[in-house]
C-alpha positions in Angstrom: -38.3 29.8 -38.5 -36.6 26.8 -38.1 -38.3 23.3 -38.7 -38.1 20.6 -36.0 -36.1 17.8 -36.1 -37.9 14.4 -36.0 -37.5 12.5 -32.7 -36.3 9.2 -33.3 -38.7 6.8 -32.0 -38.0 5.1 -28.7 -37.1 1.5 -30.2 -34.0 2.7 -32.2 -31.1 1.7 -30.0 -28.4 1.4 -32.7 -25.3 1.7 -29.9 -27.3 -0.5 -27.6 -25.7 -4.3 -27.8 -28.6 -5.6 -25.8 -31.5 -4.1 -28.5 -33.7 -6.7 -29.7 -31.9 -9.7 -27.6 -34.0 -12.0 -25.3 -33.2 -13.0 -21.6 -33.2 -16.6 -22.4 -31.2 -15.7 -25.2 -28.4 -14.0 -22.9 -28.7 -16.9 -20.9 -28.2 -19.2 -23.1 -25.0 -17.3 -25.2 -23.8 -16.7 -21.0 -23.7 -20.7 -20.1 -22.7 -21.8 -24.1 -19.5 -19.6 -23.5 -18.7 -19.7 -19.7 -20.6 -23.0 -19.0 -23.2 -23.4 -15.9 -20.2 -24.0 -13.2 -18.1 -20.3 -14.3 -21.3 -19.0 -15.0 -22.0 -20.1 -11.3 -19.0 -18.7 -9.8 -19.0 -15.2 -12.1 -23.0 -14.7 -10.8 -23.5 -16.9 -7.6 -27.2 -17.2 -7.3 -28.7 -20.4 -6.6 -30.3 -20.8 -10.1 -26.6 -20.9 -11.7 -25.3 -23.1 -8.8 -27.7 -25.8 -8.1 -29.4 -27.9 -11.0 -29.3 -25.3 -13.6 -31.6 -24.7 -16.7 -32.3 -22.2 -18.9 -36.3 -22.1 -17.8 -35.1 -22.0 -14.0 -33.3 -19.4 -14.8 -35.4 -17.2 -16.9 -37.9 -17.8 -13.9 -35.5 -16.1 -11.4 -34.2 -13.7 -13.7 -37.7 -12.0 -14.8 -38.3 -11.7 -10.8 -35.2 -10.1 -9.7 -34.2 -7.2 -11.3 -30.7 -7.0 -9.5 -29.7 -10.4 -11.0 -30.8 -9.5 -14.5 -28.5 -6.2 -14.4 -25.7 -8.3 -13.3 -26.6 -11.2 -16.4 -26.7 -8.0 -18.7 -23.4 -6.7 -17.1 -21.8 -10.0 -17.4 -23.5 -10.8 -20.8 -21.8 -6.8 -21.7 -18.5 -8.2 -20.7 -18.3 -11.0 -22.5 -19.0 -9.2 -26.1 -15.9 -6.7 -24.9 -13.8 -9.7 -24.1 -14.8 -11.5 -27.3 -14.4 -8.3 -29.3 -10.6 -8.0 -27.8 -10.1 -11.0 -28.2 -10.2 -11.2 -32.0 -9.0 -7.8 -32.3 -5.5 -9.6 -31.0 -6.1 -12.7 -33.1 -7.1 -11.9 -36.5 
């Protein structure tokens, strides 16, 4: 008889670049690197476009699940790019 692997427990995302990061801190690496106005433009919702803040945006964010998935997609995007990016630079 054969003895059972252990599960690994639930929290052990090794692959998984979003693992142990905050919302405000996406948010805050998104509009450091792309700045509120591209930021606006990549992910038009109204807390990018008009008077934006971190807080207003965490507010939104943690209500709307559709514009967090498309914060992590663009927050995903960003890490390839920068990843690319000094691939070609060294």
């Amino acid at each position: 008889m054969q003895a059972m692997q252990p599960i690994p427990a639930p929290s052990e995302q090794p692959r998984n670049p979003l693992h142990g990061l905050t919302l405000e801190a996406l948010v805050t690496q998104l509009a450091d690197h792309y700045g509120w106005a591209d930021l606006g433009s990549r992910i038009p919702i109204r807390c990018f476009t008009h008077e934006p803040s971190v807080g207003s945006s965490l507010k939104f964010l943690r209500k709307t699940p559709w514009a967090r998935e498309k914060v992590e997609s663009l927050y995903l995007f960003m890490l390839r790019e920068q990843k690319r990016h000094a691939a070609y630079n060294p």
